[in-house]
LUMKOL-22097 format. One record per residue (C-alpha): residue in three letters; x, y, z. Coordinates in pm, whole numbers, plus 32768, in hexadecimal, padded with zeros to 4 digits. Layout:
N
  aa   px   py   pz
 ALA    X    Y    Z
...
END
This chain:
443
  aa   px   py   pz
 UNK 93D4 5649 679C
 UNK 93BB 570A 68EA
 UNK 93DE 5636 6A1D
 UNK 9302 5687 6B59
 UNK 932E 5639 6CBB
 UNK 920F 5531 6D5E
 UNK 91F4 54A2 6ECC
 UNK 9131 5398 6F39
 UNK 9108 5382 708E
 UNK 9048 525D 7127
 UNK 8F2E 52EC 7205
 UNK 8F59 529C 7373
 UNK 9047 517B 7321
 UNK 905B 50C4 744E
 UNK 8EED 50C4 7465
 UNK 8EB4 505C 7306
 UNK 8FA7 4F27 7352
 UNK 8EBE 4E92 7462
 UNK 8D83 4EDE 736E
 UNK 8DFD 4E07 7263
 UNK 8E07 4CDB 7325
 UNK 8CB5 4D36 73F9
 UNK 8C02 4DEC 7301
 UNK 8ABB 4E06 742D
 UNK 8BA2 4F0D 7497
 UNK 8B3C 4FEE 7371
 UNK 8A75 5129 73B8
 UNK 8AC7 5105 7563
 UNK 8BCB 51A7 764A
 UNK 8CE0 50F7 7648
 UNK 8E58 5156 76CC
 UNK 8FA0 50F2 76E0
 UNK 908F 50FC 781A
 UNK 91DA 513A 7840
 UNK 931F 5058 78C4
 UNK 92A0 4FE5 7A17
 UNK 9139 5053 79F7
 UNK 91C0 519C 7A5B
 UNK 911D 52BC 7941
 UNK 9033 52C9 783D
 UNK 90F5 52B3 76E8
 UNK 8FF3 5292 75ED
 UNK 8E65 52E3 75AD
 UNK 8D80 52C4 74EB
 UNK 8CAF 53CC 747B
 UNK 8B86 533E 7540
 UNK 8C51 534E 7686
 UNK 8CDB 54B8 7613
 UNK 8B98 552B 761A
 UNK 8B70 54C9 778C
 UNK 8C75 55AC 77F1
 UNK 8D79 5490 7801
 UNK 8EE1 554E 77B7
 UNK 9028 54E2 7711
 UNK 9111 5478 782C
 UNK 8FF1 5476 7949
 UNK 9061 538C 7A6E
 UNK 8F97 527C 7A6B
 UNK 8F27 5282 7BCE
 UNK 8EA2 53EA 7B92
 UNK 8E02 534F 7A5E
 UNK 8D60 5229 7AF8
 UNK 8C0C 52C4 7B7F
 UNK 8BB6 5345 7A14
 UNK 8C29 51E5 7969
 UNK 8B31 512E 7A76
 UNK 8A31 522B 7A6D
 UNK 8A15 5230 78DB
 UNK 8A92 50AA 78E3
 UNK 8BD0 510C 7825
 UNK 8C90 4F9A 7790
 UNK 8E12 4FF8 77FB
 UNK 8F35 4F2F 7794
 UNK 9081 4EE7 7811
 UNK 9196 4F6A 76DA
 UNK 91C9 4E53 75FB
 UNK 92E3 4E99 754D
 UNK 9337 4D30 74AC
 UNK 91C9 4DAB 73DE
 UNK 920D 4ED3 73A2
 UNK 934B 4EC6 7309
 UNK 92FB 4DAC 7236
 UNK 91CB 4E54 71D2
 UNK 92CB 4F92 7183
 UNK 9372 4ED3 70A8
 UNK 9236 4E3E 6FC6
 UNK 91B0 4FB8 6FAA
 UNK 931B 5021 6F3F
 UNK 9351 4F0D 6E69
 UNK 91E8 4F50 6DCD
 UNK 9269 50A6 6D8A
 UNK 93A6 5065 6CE0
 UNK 92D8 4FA9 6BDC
 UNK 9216 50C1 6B7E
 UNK 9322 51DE 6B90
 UNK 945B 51E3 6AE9
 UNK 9500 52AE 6BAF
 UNK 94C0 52A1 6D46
 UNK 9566 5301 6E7B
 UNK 94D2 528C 6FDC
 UNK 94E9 537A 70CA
 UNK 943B 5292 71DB
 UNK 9397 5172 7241
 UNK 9249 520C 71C2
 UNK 92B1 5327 70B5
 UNK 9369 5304 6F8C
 UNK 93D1 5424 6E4E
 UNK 9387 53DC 6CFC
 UNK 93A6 5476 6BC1
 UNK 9266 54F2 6B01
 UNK 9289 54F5 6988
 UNK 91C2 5671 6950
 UNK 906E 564A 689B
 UNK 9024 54C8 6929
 UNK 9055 552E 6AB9
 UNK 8EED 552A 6B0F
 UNK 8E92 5401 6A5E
 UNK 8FF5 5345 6AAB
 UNK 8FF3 53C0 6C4B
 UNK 8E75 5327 6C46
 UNK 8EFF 51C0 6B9E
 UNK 9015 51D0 6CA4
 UNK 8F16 51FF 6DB1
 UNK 8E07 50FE 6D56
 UNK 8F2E 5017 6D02
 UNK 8FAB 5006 6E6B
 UNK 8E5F 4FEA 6EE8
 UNK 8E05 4EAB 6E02
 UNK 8F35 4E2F 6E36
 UNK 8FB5 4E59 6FB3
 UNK 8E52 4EDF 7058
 UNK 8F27 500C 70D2
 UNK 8E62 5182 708E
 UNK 8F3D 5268 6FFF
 UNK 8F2E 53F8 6FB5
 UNK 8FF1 5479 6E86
 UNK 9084 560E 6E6B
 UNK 90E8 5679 6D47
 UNK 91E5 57AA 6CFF
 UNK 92E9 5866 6C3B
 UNK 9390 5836 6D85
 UNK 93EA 572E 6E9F
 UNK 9344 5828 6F7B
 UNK 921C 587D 6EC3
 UNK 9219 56F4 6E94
 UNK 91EF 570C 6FFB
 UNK 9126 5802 7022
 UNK 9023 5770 6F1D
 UNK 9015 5627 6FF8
 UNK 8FBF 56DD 7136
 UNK 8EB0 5768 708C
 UNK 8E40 5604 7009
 UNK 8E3E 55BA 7121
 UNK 8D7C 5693 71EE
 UNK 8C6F 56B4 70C1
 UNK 8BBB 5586 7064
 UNK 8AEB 562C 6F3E
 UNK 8C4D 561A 6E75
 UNK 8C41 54C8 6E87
 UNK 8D75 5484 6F10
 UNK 8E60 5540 6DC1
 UNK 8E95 56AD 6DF3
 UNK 8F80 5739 6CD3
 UNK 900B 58A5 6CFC
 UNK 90EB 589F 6BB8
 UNK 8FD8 594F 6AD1
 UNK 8EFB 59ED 6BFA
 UNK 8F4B 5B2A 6C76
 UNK 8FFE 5ABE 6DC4
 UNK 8FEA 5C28 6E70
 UNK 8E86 5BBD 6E97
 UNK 8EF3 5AA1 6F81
 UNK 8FE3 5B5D 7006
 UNK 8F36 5C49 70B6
 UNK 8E6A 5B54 71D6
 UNK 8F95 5A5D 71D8
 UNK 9017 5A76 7330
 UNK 91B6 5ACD 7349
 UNK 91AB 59D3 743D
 UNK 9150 58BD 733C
 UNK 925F 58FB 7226
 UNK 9362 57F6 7213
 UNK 94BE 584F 72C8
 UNK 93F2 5974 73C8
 UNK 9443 58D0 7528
 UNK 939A 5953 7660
 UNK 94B1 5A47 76B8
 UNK 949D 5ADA 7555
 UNK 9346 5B01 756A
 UNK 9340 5BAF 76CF
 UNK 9443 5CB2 7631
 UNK 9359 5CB1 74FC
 UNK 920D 5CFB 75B5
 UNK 92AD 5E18 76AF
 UNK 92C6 5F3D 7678
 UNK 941C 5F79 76FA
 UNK 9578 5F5D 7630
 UNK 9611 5E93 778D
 UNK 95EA 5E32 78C4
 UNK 9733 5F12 791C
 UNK 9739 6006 783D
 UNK 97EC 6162 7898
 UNK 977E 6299 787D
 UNK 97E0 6318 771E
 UNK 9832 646E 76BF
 UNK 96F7 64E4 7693
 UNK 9676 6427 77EE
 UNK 97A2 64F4 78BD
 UNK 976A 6657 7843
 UNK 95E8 662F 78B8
 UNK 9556 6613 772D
 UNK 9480 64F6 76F8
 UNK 951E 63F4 7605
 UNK 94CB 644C 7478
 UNK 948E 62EF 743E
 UNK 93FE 61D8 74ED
 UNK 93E6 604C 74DF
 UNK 9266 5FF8 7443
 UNK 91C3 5E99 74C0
 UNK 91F1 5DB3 73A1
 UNK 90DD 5CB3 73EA
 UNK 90BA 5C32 7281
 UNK 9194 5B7D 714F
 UNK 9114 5CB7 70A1
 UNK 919F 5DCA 7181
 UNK 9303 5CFB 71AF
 UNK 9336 5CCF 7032
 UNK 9331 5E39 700B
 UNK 9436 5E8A 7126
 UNK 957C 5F22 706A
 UNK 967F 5E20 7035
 UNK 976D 5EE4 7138
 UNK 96AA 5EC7 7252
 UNK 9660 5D2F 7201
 UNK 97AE 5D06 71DF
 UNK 9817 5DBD 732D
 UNK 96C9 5D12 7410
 UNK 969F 5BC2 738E
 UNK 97FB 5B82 72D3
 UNK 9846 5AEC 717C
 UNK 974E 59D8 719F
 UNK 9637 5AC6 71EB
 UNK 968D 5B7E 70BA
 UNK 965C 5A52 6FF5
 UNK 9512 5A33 7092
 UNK 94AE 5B78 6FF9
 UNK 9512 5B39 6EDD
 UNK 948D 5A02 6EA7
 UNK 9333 5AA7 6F13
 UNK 9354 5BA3 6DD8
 UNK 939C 5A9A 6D0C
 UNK 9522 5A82 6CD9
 UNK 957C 58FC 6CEA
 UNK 96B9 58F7 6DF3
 UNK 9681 578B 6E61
 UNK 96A3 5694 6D66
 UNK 9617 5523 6D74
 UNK 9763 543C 6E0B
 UNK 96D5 52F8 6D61
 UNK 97FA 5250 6E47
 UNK 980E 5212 6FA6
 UNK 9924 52EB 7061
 UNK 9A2A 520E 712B
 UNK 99BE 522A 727F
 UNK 9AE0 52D0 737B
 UNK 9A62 5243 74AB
 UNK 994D 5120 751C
 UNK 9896 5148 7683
 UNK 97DE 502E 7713
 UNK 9754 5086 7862
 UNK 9611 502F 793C
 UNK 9555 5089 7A94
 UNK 9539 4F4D 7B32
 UNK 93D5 4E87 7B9B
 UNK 943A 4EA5 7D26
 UNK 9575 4F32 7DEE
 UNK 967A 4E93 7DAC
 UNK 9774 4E99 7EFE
 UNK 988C 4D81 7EC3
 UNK 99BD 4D49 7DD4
 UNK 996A 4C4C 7D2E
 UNK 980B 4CAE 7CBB
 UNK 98A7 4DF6 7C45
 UNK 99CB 4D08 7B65
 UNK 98AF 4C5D 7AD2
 UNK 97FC 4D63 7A7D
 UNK 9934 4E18 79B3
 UNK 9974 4CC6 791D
 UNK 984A 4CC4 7862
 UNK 984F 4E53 7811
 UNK 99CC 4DD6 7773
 UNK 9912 4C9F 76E3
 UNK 9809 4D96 7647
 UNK 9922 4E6B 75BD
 UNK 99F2 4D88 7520
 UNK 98B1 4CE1 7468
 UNK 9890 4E5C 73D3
 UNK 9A12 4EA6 7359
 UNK 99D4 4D52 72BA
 UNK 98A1 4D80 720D
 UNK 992D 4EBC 7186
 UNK 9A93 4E3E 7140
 UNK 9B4F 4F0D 7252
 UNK 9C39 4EF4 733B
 UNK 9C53 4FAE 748A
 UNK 9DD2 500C 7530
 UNK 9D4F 50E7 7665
 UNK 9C49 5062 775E
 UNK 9BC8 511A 789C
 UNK 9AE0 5089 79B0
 UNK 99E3 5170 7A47
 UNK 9939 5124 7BA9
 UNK 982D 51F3 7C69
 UNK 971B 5205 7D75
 UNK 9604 52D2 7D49
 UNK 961B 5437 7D0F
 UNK 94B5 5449 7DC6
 UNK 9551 5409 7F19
 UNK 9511 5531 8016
 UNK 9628 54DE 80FA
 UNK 9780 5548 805B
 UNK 9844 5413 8118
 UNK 9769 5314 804E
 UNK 97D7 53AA 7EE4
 UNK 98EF 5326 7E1C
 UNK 9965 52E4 7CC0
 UNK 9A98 52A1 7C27
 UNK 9B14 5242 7AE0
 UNK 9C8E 5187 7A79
 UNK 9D29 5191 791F
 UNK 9E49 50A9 7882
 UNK 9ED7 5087 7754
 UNK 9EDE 4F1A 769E
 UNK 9FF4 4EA3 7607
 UNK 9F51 4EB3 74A4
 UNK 9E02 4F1F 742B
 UNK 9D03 4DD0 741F
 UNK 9BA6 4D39 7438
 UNK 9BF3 4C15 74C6
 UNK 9B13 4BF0 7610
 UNK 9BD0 4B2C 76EA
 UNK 9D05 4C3B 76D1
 UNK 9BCC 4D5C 774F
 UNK 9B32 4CB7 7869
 UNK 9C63 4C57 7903
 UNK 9CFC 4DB3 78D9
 UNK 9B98 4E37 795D
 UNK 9B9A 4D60 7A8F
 UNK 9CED 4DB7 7B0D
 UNK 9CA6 4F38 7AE3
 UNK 9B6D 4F16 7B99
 UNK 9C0E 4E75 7CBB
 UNK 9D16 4FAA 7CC7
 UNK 9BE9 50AD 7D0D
 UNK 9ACA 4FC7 7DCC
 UNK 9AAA 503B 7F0E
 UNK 99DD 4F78 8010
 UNK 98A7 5008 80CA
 UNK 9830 50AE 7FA6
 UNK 96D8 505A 7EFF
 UNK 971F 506A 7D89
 UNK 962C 50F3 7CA2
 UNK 96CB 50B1 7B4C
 UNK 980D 5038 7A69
 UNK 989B 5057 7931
 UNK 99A5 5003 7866
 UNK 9A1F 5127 7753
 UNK 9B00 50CC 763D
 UNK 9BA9 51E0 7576
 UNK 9CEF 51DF 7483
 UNK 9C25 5123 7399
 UNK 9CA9 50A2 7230
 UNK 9C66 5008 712F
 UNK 9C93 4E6C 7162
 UNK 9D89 4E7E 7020
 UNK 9E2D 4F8E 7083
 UNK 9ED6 4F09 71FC
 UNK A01D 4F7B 7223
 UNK A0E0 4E1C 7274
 UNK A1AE 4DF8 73BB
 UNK A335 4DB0 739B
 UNK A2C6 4CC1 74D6
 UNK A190 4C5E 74EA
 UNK A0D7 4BC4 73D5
 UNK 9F74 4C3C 7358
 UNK 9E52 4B2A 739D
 UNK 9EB0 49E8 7315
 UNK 9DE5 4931 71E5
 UNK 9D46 4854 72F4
 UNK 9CB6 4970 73EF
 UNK 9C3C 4A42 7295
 UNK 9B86 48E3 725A
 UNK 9AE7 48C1 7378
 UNK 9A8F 4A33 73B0
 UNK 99BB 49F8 7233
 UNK 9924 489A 72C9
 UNK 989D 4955 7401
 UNK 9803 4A89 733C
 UNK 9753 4981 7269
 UNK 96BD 48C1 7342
 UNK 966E 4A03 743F
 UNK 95AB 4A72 730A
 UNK 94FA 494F 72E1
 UNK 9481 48F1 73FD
 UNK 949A 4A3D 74CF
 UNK 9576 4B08 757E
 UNK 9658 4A8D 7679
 UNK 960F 48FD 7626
 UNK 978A 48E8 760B
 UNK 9811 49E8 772A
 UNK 9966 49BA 7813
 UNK 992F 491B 796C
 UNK 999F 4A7F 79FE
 UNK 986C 4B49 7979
 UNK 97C9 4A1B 7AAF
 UNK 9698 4964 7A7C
 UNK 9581 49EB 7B57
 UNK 95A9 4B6D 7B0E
 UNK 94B8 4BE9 7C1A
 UNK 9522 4D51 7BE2
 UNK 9515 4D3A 7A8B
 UNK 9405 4E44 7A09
 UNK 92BB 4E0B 7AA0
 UNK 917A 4E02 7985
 UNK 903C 4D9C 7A16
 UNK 8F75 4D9A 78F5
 UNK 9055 4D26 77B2
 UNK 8FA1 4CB1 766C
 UNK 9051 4BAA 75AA
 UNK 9163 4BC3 74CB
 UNK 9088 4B48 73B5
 UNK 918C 4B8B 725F
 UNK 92CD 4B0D 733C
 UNK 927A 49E0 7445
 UNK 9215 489E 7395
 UNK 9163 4855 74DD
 UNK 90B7 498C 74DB
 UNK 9014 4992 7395
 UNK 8E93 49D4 7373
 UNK 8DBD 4882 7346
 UNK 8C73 4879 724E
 UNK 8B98 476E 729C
 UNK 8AA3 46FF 718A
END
């Protein structure tokens, strides 16, 4: 039986989080800040339709949220990502086969004759079962897929399942903006939408003997108008990938569901902090718990880290050039592990090699690259891999940082008062993850 390509995409996720556990919130503006209160990071469509925008900073924002008494929140991500997991979890139930792509999207396979009725299940499903809204594209293609959801999107008379495997999908095509198709970035679509070949092109043959040129670039504005470009010229403007794009658009499956994760190569954890941060030891703290962070994630995902590098910096907002600065370190551990002591102590003697007093620091971050599979670690000739007792206590600590929050269990040198850690005025409570925290009914 034919296999089709579905999406479901939870509408306005981080909005739909905060709904479930204040449904009153249902029908009103609502929006969702980022780290630091700094931009808008999520709407819903109440607050779209005030003119809100994706990525607005908040202060810009704030007359329109007051005037039109606009509920904002603070990112929660403890929620969110738990909630992730239910609506994932929910999903793998229902579909054999499923890749997640996101915190909020996942790929499944569509058995061809059911997808309508089997994408609406899935959708209603979620909704009974996590209170999360989802949307639901259906195509011959990942991209259609995509395509279909945008639609379902935008288009409430679909109800929320738009399938393009049996419709004719030119007839979509045709109004769907170049700039919406999945894998078009901005500069793509700049190049897309002109008129123009390059920014420096030269003069071609034609162009130097005084002729005009025979053929000229055409504004492709639509899916329609790009998946009839020639191959060639895809290939040459928007490389192999775009190509794919095209194809995928006509139909021709080039990207096929990967029902497992890909190892990760390398694992960021940086942040902006609450207030400027101007001393050493403020700044080793604050690495110490990026290190804590990223050792709890090779863990959780059994790997094993052998190159770490420590990145420092002021704001890049500063008008006078003397008050910049940034600087990263790199060094190579002895052997690849996960083990957080070895990572914050590593982290807090690079940072001291490239602090520099009289700076106000804007932000830090530990990156962590080289990374392998916790069974595969190359062993040392001198030093020996974590001992049974450190693995031990590394499993005790994730357990009981799981149950009873983040950071319960955390080394002395992440510090205990944090006043530049990130600054949310406004934080809802972590409802699915903080025993303390969980909703009370009273009868």
């Amino acid at each position: 039986m034919q296999q089709l390509f579905g999406i479901i995409d939870c509408n306005n996720f981080y909005v739909s989080c905060e709904r479930v556990f204040q449904p009153a919130l249902e029908g009103k503006p609502v929006v969702v800040l980022s780290n630091n209160d700094g931009n808008i990071i999520a709407r819903s469509n109440e607050a779209k339709r005030l003119g809100i925008t994706m990525g607005m900073p908040f202060f810009k924002a704030k007359r329109l949220i007051e005037e039109y008494d606009v509920t904002w929140f603070s990112s929660n991500y403890a929620l969110y990502g738990d909630m992730s997991r239910r609506v994932m979890d929910t999903i793998n139930h229902l579909a054999p086969s499923t890749e997640h792509y996101s915190i909020d999207e996942a790929f499944v396979h569509l058995d061809a004759g059911h997808q309508d009725e089997d994408a609406r299940h899935i959708k209603q499903t979620v909704r009974k079962w996590t209170g999360i809204p989802v949307s639901v594209g259906i195509g011959p293609t990942k991209v259609l897929a995509k395509v279909a959801n945008t639609i379902a999107k935008r288009c409430p008379e679909y109800g929320g399942v738009v399938d393009l495997s049996n419709a004719d999908a030119d007839h979509y095509l045709k109004d769907f903006d170049v700039a919406d198709l999945w894998g078009i970035g901005r500069q793509s679509e700049k190049f897309l939408k002109s008129e123009e070949e390059g920014e420096h092109n030269q003069l071609d043959l034609w162009e130097a003997a005084g002729l005009p040129r025979l053929v000229r670039k055409q504004k492709i504005e639509t899916a329609l108008e790009l998946k009839h470009c020639s191959d060639d010229w895809i290939r040459k403007h928007l490389t192999i990938r775009g190509l794919r794009l095209v194809w995928e658009l006509r139909g021709i499956s080039c990207l096929p569901l990967e029902a497992f994760e890909k190892p990760r190569k390398s694992l960021c954890c940086s942040r902006s902090f609450g207030r400027p941060v101007f001393t050493l030891p403020e700044l080793s703290e604050a690495v110490a718990m990026h290190a804590t962070r990223g050792a709890e994630k090779l863990r959780r995902r059994h790997l094993a880290a052998s190159h770490l590098t420590v990145l420092i910096s002021t704001s890049c907002f500063r008008r006078d050039p003397d008050e910049l600065y940034s600087a990263s370190v790199s060094w190579q551990l002895p052997f690849p592990t996960a083990y957080t002591a070895a990572l914050t102590q590593a982290a807090q003697a690079l940072v001291e090699r490239v602090y520099k007093p009289g700076f106000s620091y804007h932000k830090a971050g530990v990156f962590l690259t080289d990374i392998v599979r916790d069974t595969q670690r190359q062993q040392s000739l001198l030093l020996p891999l974590e001992t049974e007792r450190q693995v031990r206590l590394m499993e005790a600590v994730d357990r009981l940082n799981k149950k009873y929050g983040q950071h319960t269990l955390r080394p002395l040198s992440m510090g205990l008062q944090r006043g530049w850690d990130m600054k949310r005025e406004h934080l809802s409570g972590r409802y699915t993850t903080r025993l303390d925290e969980v909703l009370k009914a009273r009868a």
